[in-house]
C-alpha positions as CSV (number, residue, x, y, z in Angstrom):
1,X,10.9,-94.5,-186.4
2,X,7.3,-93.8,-186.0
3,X,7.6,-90.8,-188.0
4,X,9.2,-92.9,-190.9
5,X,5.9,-95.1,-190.5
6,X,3.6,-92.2,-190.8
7,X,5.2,-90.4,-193.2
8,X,5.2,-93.9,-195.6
9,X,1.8,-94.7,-194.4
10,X,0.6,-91.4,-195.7
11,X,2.7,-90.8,-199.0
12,X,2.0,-90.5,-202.5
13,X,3.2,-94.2,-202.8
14,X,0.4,-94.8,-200.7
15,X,-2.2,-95.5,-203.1
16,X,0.0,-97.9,-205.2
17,X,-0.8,-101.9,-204.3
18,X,1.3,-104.6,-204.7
19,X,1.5,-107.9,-204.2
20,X,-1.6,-110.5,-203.8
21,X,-3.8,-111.9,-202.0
22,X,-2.1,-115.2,-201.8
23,X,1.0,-113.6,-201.4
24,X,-0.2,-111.6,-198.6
25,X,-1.4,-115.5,-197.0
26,X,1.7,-117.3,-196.9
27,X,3.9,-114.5,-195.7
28,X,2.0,-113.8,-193.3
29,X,0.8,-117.3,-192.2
30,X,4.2,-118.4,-192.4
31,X,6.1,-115.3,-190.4
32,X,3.3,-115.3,-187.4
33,X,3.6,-119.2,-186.5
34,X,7.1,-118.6,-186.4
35,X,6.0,-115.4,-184.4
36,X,3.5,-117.8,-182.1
37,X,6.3,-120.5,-181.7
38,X,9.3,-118.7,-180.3
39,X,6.7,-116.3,-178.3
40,X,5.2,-119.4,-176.8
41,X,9.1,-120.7,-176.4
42,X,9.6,-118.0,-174.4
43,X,6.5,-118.2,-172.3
44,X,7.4,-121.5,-171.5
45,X,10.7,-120.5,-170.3
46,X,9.4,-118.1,-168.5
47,X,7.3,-120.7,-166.4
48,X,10.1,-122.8,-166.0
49,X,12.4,-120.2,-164.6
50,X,9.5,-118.3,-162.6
51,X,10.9,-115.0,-164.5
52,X,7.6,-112.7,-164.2
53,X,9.2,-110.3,-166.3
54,X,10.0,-113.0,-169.6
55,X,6.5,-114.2,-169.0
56,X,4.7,-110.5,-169.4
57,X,7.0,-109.6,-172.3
58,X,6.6,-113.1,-174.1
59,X,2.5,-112.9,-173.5
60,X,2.5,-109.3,-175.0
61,X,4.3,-110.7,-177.8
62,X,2.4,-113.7,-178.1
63,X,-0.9,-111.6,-178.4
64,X,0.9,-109.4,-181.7
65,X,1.3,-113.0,-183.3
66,X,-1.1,-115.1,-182.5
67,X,-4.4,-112.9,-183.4
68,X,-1.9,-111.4,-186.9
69,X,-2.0,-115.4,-187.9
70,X,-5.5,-114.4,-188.1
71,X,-4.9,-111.9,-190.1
72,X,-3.4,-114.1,-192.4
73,X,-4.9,-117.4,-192.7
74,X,-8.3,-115.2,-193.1
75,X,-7.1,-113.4,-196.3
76,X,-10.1,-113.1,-198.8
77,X,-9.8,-115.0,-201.6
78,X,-7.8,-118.2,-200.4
79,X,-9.8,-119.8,-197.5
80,X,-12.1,-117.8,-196.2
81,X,-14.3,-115.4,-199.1
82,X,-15.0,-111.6,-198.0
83,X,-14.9,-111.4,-194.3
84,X,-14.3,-109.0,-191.5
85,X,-11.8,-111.1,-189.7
86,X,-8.7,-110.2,-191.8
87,X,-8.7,-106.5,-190.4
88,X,-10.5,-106.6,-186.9
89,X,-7.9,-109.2,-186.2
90,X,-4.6,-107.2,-186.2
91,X,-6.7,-103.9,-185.0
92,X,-7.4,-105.7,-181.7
93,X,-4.2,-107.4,-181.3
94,X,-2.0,-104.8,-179.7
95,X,-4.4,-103.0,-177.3
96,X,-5.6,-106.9,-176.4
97,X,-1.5,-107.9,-175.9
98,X,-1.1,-104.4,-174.4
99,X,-3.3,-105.2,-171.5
100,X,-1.8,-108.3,-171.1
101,X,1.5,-106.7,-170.7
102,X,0.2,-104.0,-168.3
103,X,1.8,-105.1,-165.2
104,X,5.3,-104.4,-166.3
105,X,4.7,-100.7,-165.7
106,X,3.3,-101.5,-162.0
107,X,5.0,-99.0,-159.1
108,X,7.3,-100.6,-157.2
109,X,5.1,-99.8,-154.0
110,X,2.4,-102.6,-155.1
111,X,4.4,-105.0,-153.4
112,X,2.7,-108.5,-154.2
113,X,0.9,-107.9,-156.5
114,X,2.7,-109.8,-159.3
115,X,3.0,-112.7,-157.3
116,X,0.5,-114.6,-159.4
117,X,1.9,-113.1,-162.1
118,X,1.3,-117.3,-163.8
119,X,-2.5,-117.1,-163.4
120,X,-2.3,-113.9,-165.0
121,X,-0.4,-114.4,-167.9
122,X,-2.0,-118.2,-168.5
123,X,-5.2,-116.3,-168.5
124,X,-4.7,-113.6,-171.2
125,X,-3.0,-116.6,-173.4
126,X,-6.2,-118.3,-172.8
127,X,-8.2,-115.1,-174.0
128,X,-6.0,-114.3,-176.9
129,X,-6.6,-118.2,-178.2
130,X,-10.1,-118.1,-177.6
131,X,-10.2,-114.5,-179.2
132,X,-8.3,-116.1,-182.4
133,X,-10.7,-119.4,-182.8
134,X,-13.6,-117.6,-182.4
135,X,-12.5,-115.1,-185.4
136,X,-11.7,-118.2,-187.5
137,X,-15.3,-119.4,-186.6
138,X,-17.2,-116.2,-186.4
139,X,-15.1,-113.7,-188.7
140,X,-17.4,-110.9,-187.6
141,X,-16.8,-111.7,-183.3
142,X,-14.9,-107.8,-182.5
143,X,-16.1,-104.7,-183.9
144,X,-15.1,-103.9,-187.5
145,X,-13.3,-100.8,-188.5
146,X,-11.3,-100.4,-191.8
147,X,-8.1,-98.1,-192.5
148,X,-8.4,-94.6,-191.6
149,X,-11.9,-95.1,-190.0
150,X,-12.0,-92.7,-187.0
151,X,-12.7,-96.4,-184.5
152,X,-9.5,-97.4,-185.8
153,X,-7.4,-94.2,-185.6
154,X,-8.7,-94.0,-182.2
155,X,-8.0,-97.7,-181.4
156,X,-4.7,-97.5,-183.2
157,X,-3.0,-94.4,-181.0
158,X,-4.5,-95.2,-178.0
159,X,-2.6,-98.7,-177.7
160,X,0.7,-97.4,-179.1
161,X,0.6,-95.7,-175.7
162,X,1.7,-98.6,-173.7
163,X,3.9,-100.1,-176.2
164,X,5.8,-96.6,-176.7
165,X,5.5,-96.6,-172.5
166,X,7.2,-100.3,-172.7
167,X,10.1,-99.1,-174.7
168,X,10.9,-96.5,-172.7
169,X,11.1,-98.6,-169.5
170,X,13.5,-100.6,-171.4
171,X,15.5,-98.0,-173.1
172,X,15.9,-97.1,-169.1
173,X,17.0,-100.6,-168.3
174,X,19.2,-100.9,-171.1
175,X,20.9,-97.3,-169.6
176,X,21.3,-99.1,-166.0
177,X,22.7,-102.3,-167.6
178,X,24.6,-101.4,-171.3
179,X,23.3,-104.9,-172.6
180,X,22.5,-104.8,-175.8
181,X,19.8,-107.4,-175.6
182,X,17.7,-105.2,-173.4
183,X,18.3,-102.2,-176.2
184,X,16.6,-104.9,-178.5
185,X,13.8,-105.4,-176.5
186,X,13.0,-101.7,-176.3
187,X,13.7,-101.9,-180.0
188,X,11.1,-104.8,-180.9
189,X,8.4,-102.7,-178.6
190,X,8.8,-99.7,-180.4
191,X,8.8,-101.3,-183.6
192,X,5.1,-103.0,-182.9
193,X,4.3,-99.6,-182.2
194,X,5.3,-98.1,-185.4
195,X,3.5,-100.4,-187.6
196,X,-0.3,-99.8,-185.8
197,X,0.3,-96.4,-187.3
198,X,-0.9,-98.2,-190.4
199,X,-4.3,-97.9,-189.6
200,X,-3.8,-94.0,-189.4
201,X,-3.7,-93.5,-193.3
202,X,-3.2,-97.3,-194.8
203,X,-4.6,-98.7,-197.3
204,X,-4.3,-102.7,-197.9
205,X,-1.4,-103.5,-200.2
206,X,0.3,-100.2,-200.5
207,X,4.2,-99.3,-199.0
208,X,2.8,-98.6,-195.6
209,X,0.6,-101.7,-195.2
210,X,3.5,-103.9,-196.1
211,X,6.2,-101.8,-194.2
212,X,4.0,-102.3,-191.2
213,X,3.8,-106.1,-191.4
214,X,7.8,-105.9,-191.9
215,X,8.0,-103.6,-188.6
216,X,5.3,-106.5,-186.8
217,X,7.7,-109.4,-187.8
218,X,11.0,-107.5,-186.6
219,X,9.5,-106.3,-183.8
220,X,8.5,-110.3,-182.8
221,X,11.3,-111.4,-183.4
222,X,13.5,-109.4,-182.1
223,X,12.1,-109.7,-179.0
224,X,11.5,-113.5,-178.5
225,X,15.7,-114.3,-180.1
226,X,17.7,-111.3,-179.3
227,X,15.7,-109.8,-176.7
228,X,15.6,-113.0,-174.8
229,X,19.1,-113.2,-173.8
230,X,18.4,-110.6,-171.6
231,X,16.2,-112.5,-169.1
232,X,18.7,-115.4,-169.0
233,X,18.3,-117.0,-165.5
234,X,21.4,-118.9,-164.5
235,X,22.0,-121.0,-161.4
236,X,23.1,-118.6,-159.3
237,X,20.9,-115.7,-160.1
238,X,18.0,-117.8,-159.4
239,X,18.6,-118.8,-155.9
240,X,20.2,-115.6,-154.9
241,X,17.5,-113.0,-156.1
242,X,14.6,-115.7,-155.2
243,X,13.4,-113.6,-151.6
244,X,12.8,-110.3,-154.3
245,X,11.0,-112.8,-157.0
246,X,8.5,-113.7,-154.8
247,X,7.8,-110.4,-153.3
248,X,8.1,-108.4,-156.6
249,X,9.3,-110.1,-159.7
250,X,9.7,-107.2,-161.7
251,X,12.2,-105.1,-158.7
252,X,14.3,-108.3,-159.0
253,X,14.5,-108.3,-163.0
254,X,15.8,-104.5,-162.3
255,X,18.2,-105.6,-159.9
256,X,19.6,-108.4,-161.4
257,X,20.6,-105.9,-164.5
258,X,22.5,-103.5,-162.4
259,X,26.3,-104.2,-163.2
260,X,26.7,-104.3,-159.3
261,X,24.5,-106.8,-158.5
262,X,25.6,-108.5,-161.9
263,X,29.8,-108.5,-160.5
264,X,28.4,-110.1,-156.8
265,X,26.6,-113.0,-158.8
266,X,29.5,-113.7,-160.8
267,X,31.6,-113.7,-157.7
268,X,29.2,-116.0,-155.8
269,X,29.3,-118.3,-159.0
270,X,33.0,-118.6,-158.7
271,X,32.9,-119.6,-155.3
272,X,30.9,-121.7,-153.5
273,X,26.6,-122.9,-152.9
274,X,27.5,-121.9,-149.1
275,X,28.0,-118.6,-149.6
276,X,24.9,-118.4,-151.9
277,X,22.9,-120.4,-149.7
278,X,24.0,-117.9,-146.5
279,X,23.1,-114.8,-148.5
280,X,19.8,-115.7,-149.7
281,X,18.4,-116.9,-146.3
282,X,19.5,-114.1,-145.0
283,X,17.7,-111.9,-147.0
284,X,14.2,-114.5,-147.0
285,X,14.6,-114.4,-142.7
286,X,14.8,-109.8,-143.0
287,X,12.1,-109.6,-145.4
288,X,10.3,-112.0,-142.6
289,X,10.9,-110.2,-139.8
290,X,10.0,-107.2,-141.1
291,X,6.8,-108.4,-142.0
292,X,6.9,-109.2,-138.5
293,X,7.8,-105.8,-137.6
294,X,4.7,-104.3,-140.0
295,X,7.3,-101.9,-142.5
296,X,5.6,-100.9,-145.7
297,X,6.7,-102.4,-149.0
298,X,9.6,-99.9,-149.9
299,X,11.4,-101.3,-146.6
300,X,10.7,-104.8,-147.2
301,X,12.1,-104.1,-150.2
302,X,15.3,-102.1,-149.1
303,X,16.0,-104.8,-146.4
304,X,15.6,-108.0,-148.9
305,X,18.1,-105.8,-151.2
306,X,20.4,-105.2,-148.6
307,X,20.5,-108.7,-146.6
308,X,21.2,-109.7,-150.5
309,X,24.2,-107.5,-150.4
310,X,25.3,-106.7,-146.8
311,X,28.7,-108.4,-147.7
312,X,29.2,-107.0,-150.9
313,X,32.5,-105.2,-149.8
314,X,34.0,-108.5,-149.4
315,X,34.5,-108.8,-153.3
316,X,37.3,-106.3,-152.3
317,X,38.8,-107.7,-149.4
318,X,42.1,-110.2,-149.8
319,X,40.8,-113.9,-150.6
320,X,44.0,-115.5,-148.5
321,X,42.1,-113.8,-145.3
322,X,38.5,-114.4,-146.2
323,X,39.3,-118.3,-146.8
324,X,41.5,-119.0,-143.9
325,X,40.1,-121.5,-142.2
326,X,41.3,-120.5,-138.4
327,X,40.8,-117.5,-136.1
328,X,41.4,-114.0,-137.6
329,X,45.1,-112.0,-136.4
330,X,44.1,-108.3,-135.4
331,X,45.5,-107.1,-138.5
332,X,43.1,-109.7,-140.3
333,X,40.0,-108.6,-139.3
334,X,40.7,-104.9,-139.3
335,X,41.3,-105.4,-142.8
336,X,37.7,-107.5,-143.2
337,X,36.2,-105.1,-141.0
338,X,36.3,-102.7,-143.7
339,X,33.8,-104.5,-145.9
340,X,31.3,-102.3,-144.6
341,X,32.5,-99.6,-145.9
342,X,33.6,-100.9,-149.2
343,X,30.5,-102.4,-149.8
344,X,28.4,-98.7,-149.2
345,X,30.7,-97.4,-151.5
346,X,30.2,-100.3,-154.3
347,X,26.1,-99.6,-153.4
348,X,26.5,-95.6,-154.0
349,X,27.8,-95.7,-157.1
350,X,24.4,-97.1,-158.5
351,X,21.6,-95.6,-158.9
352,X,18.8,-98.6,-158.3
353,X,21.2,-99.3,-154.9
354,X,21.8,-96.2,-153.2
355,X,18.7,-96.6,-150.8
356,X,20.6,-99.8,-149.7
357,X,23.8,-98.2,-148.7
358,X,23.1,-97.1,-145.1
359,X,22.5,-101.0,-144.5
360,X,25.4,-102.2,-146.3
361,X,27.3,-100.1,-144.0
362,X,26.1,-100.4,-140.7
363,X,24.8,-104.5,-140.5
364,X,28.0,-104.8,-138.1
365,X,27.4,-102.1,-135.6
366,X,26.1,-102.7,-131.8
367,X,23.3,-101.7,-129.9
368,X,25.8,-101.1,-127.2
369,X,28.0,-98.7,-129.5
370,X,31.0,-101.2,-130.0
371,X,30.2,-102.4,-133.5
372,X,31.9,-101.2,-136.0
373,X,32.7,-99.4,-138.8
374,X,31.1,-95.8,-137.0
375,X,30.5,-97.1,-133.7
376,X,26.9,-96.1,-133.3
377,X,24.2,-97.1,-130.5
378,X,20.9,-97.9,-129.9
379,X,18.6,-96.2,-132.7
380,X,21.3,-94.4,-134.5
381,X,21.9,-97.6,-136.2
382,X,19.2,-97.8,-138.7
383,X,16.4,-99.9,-138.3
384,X,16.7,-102.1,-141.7
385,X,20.5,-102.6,-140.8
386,X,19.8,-103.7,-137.7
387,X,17.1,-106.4,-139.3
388,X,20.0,-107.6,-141.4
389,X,22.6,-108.1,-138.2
390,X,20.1,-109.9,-136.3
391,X,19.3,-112.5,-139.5
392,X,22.9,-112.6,-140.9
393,X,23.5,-113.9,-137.5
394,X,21.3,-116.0,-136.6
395,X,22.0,-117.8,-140.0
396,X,25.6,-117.9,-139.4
397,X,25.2,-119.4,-135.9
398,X,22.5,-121.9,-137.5
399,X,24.0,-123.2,-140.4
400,X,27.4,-125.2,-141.4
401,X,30.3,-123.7,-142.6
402,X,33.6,-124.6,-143.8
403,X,35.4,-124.4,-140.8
404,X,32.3,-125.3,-138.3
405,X,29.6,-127.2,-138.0
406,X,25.7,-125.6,-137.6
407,X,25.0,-125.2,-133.8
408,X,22.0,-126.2,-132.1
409,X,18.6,-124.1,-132.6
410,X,18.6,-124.1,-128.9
411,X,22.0,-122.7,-128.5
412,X,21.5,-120.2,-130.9
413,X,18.2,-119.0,-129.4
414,X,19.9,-118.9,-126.4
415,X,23.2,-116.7,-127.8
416,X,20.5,-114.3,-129.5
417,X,18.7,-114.1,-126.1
418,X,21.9,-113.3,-124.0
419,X,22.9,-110.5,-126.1
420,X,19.6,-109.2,-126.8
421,X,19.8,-105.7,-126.2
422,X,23.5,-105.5,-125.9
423,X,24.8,-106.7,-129.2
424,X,21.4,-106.6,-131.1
425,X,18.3,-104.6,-131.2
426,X,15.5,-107.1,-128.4
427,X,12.8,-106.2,-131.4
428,X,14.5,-107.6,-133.8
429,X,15.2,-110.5,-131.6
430,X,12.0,-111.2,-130.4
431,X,10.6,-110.7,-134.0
432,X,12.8,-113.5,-135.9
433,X,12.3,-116.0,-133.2
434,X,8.5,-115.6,-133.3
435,X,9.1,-116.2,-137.0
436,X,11.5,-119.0,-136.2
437,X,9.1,-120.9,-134.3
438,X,6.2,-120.7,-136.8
439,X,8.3,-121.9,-139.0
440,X,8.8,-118.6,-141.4
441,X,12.5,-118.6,-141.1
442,X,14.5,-121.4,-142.3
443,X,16.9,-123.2,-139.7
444,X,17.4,-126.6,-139.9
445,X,21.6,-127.4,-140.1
446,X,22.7,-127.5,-143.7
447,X,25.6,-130.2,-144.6
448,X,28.6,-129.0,-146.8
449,X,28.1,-130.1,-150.3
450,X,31.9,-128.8,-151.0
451,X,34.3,-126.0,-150.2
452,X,34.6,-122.8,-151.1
453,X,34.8,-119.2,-149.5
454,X,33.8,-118.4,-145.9
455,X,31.8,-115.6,-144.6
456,X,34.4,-114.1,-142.0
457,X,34.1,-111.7,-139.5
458,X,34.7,-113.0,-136.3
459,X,32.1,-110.6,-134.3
460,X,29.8,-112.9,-132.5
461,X,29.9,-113.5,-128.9
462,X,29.9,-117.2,-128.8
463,X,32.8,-118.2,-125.8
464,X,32.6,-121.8,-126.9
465,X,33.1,-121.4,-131.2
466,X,34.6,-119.3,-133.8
467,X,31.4,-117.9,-135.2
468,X,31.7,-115.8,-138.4
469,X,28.7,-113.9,-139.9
């Protein structure tokens, strides 16, 4: 596609004009409010839903419209006379939208640092505005450069860079999750890109100067409609992936793609807010305590993933024995116990979950060797798994369920206590009840809102109740 652009941009046709002046005005005038309007629709939503990943795309796109509006409504010869506006406008646009947009190529080891990913993006909007009045009122505001200058051949490939660098991070995205709306989003970026190759050999109103607007307009478009589909936060995804949108917006986007992930989501919205609700605290109490515990960001990471999906494996265990309400037979929960090892085998087969597997599999075993499904002791058990056991219990001790009510906080401090160091790692212990009593890990009793699936594995060693976790 770039190639295409280049080769048009440079052709024999390339000296041949068409068009006007005040055609060139209301096309473009017309195309980039619509442009503006469903890029500022989509920032929007992206503040309502607290997606930091809509929000960096739909600024990026914002800046390609709102500074090309510029572009138009500055055309010589219907407004405004002779002026530099018309072209330092769209020369600027992408490498100003291409900062803005930076962040979505972020590692994933700068944990955090998107948190205020809303001050950032209202920020840039706020430049890009200001950037656009001040051209309306001061034409000659950024540095001038016509076609083929070497200012704006420089200008031009150095912020197709980022752009090309965006569509590839979506091309990889659309290989994780085969959505065709994420294919369009890589699309739309590589698109902008192609048409800044205008200022490589352009000329106004020749081929390549209208192709690129054409490419500019798709490339919009394409992103703020089709592409939007693809950052669609329901219900369920919101509250369940919540723990990684806070700690890194962008890890969660990723996640929430993976057709994994995508199958436990759809299972949780088929059943009930309790499992949701279990699930999610679970994973906001391990990423806790192991801020407690001083792991790096990849570990926070892995253990917020995992506490998300340390049950997993139940989407392939019998519903009639997950749901019944009473005590589990033997034969019962030998055949739940071997959600563990469902569930690492569910997390292997994707790439963005393999690091997860090892808790997946082991968030039932015992300090004292007689957990299940390997039977390991002590430190064999990894570390992050035995985070997740610790806060998947404590949860399912502190909380209603279907077939109990929530205990006490006292009781369950006390059950945690007793068994510290025999069924669960003391650090771990010791960590989430310092959390606990700061008030970093949520425990006040939650009241059934309805009925739906249990979480059952009856594991815990509570003599007076049937606790599952």
């Amino acid at each position: 596609m770039l190639l295409v652009a280049l080769q048009l941009s440079s052709s024999r046709f390339s000296d041949r004009q068409f068009g006007s002046p005040s055609v060139l005005f209301w096309l473009v005038v017309v195309a980039a409010s619509g442009c503006v309007a469903t890029a500022t629709w989509l920032l929007i939503r992206a503040f309502r839903d607290d997606a930091a990943e809509l929000g960096l795309i739909a600024v990026y796109f914002f800046g390609v419209s709102v500074l090309p509006l510029v572009h138009g409504l500055t055309t010589p010869g219907v407004i405004y006379g002779p002026n530099e506006a018309t072209m330092t406008a769209v020369l600027w646009a992408l490498p100003i939208a291409s900062i803005a947009a930076l962040p979505l190529l972020t590692p994933r080891s700068c944990l955090g640092l998107l948190r205020y990913w809303r001050v950032w993006v209202a920020v840039h909007v706020c430049i890009q505005v200001m950037l656009a009045i001040g051209l309306l009122v001061s034409p000659s505001l950024l540095p001038f450069a016509a076609f083929g200058d070497r200012l704006a051949v420089v200008i031009a490939l150095g912020s197709i860079l980022p752009s090309v660098a965006f569509s590839a991070r979506h091309l990889r995205l659309y290989r994780i999750s085969q959505r065709r709306s994420v294919l369009a989003v890589a699309l739309a970026f590589a698109l902008v890109a192609a048409a800044n190759l205008v200022w490589v050999n352009g000329a106004p109103m020749t081929v390549g100067f209208w192709l690129a607007h054409v490419l500019d307009i798709a490339g919009v478009f394409a992103a703020t409609i089709v592409g939007a589909i693809a950052y669609r936060r329901n219900t369920v995804e919101v509250s369940v992936l919540r723990p990684l949108t806070i700690r890194n917006p962008l890890d969660a986007l990723e996640f929430g793609l993976d057709p994994v992930v995508r199958e436990f989501m759809t299972d949780l919205g088929r059943k009930d807010a309790v499992t949701r609700e279990h699930v999610k605290r679970t994973a906001e109490a391990a990423i806790v305590v192991g801020e407690e515990l001083g792991l790096p960001a990849d570990s926070l990471r892995q253990v917020g993933l995992g506490a998300l999906l340390h049950d997993i494996g139940k989407l392939r265990v019998d519903d009639a024995v997950l749901t019944k309400p009473g005590r589990l037979t033997p034969d019962e929960f030998e055949h739940v116990k071997q959600h563990t090892v469902l569930g690492e085998q569910l997390v292997r087969s994707s790439v963005l979950l393999h690091d997860v597997a090892p808790i997946v599999r082991h968030h039932h075993e015992r300090i004292d060797g007689r957990g299940y499904p390997d039977g390991l002791a002590g430190e064999e058990i990894p570390l992050l798994a035995r985070i997740v056991s610790v806060c998947d219990a404590f949860d399912a001790m502190a909380h209603t369920r279907q077939y109990r009510q929530g205990m006490q906080l006292d009781d369950v401090r006390a059950v945690l206590l007793e068994h510290s160091g025999s069924q669960w790692d003391p650090h771990v212990v010791d960590a989430l009840l310092r959390a606990q009593e700061v008030g970093r890990v949520a425990s006040e009793p939650t009241s059934l809102a309805g009925l739906g699936i249990c979480d059952c594995a009856d594991d815990l060693p509570v003599p007076s109740a049937s606790v599952r976790c």
